[in-house]
Backbone as JSON, one array per atom type, in Angstrom:
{
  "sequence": "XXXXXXXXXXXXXXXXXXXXXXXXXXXXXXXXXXXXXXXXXXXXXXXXXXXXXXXXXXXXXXXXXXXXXXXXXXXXXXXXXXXXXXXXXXXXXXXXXXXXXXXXXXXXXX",
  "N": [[-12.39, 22.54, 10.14], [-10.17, 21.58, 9.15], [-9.44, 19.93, 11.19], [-11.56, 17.85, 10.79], [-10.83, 16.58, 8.61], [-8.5, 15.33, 8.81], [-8.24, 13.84, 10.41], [-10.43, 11.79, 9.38], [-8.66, 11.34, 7.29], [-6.93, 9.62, 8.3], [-8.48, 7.93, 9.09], [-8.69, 5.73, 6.96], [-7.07, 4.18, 6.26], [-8.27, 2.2, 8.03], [-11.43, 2.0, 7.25], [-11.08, 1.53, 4.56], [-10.35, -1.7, 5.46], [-11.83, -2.31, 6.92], [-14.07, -2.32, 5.12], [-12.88, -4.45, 3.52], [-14.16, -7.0, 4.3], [-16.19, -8.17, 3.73], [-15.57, -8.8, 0.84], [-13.41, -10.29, 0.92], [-12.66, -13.37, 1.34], [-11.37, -15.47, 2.29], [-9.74, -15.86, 5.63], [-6.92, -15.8, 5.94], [-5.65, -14.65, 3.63], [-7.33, -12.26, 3.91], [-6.11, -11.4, 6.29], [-3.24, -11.17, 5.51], [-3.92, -8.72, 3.26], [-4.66, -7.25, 5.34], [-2.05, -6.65, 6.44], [-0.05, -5.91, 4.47], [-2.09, -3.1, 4.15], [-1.24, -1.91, 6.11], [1.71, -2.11, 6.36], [1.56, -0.32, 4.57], [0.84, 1.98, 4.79], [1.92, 2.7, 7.23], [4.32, 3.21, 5.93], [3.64, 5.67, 4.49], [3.69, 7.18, 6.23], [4.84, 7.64, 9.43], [4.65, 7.7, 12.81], [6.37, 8.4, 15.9], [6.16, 5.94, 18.52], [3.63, 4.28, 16.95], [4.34, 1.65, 16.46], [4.59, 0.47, 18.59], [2.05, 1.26, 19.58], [0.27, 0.05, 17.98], [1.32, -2.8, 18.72], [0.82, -3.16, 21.35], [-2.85, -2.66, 20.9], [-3.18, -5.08, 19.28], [-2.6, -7.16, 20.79], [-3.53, -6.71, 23.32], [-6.71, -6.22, 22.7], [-6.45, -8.99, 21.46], [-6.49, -10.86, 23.51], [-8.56, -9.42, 25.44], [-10.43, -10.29, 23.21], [-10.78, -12.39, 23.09], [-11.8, -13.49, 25.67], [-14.34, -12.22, 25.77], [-15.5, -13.61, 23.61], [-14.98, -16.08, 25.18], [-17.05, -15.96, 27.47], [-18.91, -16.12, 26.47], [-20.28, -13.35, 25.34], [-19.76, -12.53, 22.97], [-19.37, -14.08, 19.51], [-18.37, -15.65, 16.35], [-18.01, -16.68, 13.32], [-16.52, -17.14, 11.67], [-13.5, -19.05, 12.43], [-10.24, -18.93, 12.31], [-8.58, -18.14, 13.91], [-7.05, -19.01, 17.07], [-9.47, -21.1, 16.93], [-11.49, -19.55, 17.93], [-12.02, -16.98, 16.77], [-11.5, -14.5, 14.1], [-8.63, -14.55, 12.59], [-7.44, -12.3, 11.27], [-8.84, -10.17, 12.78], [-7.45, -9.16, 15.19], [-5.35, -7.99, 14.16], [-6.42, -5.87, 12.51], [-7.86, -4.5, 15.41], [-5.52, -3.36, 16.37], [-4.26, -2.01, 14.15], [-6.53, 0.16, 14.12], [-5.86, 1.15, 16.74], [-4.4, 3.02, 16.25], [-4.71, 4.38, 14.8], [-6.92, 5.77, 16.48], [-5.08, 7.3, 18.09], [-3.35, 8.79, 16.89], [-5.45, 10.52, 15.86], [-6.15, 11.74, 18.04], [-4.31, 12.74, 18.73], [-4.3, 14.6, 16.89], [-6.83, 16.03, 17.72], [-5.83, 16.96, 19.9], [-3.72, 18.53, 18.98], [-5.32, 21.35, 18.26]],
  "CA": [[-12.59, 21.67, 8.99], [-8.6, 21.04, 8.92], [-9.13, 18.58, 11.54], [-12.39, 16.45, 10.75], [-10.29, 16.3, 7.06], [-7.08, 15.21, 8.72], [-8.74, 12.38, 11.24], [-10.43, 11.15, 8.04], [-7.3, 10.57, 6.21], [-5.89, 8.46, 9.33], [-8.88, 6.23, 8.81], [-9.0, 5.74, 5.83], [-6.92, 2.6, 5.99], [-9.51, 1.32, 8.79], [-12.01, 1.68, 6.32], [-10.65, 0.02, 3.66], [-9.71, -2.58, 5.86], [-13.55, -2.75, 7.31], [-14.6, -3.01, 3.7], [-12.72, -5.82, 2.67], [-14.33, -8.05, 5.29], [-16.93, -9.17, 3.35], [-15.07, -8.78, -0.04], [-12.2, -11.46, 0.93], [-13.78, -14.76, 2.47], [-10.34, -16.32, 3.24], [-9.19, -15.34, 6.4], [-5.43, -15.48, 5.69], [-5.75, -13.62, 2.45], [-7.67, -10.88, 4.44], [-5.18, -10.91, 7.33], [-2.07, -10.76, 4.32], [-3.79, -7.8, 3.4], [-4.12, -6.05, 6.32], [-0.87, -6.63, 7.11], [-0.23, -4.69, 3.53], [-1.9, -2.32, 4.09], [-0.74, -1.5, 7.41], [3.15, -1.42, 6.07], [2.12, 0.86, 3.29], [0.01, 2.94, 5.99], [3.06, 3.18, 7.99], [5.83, 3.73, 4.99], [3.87, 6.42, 4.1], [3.48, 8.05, 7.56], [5.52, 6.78, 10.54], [4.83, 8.79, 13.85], [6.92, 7.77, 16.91], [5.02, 5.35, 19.45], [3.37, 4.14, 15.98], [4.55, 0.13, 16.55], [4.08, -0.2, 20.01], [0.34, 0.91, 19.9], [-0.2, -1.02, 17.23], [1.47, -4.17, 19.0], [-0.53, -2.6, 22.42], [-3.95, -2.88, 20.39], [-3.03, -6.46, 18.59], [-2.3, -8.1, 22.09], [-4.83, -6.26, 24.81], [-7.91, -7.01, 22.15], [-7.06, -10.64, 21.54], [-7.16, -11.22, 24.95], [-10.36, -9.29, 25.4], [-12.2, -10.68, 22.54], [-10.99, -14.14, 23.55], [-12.47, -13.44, 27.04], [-15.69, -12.13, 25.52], [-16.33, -15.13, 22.97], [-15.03, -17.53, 26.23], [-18.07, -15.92, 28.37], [-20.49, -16.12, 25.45], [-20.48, -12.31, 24.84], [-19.42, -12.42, 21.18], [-19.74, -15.41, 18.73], [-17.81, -15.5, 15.1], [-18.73, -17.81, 12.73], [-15.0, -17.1, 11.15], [-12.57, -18.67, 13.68], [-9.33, -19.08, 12.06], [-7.58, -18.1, 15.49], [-7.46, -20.65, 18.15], [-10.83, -21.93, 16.92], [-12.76, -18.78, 18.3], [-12.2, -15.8, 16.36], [-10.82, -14.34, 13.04], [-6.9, -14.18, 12.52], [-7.64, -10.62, 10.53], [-9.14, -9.17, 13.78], [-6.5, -8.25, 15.64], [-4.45, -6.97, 13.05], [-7.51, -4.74, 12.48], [-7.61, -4.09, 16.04], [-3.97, -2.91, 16.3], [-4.24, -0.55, 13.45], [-7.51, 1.0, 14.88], [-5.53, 2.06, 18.23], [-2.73, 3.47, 15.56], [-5.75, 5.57, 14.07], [-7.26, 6.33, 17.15], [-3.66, 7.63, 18.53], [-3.44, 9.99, 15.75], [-6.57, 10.91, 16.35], [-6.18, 12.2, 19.62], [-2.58, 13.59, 18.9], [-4.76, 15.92, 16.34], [-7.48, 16.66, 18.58], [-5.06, 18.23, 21.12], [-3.18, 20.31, 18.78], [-6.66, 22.42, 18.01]],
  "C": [[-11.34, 20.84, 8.7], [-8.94, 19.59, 9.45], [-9.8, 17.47, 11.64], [-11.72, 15.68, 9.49], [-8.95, 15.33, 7.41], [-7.07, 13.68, 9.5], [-9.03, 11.44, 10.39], [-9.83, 10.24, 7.59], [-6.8, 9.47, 7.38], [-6.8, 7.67, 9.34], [-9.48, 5.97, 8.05], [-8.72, 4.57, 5.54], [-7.99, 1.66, 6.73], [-10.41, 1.46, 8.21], [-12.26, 1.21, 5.48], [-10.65, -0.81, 4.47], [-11.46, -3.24, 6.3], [-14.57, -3.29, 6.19], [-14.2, -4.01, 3.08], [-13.43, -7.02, 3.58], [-15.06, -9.21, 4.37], [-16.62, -9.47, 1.54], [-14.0, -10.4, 0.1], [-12.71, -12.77, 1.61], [-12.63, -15.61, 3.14], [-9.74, -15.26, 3.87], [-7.65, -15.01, 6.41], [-4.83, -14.56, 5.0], [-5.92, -12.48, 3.44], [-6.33, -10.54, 5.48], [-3.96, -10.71, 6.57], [-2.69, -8.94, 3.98], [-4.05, -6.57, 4.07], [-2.9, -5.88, 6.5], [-0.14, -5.36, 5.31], [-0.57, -3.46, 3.8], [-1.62, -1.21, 5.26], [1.0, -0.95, 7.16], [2.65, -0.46, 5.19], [1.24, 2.11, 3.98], [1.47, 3.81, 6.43], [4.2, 3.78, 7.41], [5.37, 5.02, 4.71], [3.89, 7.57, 5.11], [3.57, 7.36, 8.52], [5.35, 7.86, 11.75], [5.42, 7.52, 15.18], [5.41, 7.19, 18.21], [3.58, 4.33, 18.25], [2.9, 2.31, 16.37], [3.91, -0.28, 17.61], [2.48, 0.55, 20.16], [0.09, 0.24, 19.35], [0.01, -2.32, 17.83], [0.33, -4.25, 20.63], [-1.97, -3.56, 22.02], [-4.21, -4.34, 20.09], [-3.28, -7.22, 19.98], [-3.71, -7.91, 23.0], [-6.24, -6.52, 23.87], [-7.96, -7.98, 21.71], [-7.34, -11.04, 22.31], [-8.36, -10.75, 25.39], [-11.23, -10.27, 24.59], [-11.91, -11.92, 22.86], [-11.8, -14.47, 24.8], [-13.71, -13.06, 26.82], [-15.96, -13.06, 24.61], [-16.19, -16.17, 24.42], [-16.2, -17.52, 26.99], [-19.06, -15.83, 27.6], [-21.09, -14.65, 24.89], [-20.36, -11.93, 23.24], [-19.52, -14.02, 20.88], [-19.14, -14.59, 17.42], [-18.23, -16.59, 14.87], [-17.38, -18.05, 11.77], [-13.87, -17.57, 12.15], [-11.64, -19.72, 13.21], [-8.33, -19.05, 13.12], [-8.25, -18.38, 16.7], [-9.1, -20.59, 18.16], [-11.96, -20.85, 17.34], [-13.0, -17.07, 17.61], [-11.15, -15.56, 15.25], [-9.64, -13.95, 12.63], [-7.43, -12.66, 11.93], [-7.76, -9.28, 12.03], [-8.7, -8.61, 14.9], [-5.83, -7.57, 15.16], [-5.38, -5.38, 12.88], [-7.65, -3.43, 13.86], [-6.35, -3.4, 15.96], [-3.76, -1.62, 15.76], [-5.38, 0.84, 13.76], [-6.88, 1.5, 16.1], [-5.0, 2.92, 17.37], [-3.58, 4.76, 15.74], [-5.85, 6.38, 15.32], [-6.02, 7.32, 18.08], [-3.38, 8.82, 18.43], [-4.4, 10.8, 15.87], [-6.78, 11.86, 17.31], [-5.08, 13.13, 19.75], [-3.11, 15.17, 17.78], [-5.87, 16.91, 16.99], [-6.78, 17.69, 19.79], [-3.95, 19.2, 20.59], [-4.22, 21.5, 18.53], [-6.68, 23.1, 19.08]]
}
């Protein structure tokens, strides 16, 4: 029970963050506060390797999802970044590896 409680809490910010989507309508705003709540994610719990997945995640899924809107696999109707997809959604991405990271770093102490 420790550790479905403890995964949870690590995405908790990706939840919030999934919920403001349709709460915030400007893309900049939203991507300001991911970026919020990503430092106050991190201030309050910093684990080593932390940054660099997060910068990992940010990079290797813009280039994906740019390569799946370029072949017609995805479509946004939000495309604040280069014209095909939503500045917010890498940031999003990014912090979702963080989670998933954590995730995985709790699954293998059990």
């Amino acid at each position: 029970m420790y550790t479905v409680l403890h995964i949870l809490a690590n995405s908790v910010p990706v939840i919030v963050m999934i919920g403001l989507i349709p709460l915030v309508r400007n893309d900049y705003l939203l991507a300001g506060c991911y970026i919020a709540i990503i430092v106050l994610s991190l201030l309050k719990k910093r684990e080593r390797g932390d940054v660099t997945v997060f910068l990992f995640g940010l990079i290797a899924l813009t280039i994906s999802e740019y390569f799946f809107i370029k072949t017609g696999v995805e479509t946004f109707t939000r495309t604040s970044l280069f014209g095909v997809m939503p500045i917010w959604l890498p940031i999003l991405w990014g912090y979702a590896f963080v989670a998933i990271k954590r995730s995985i770093k709790i699954l293998e102490q059990e």
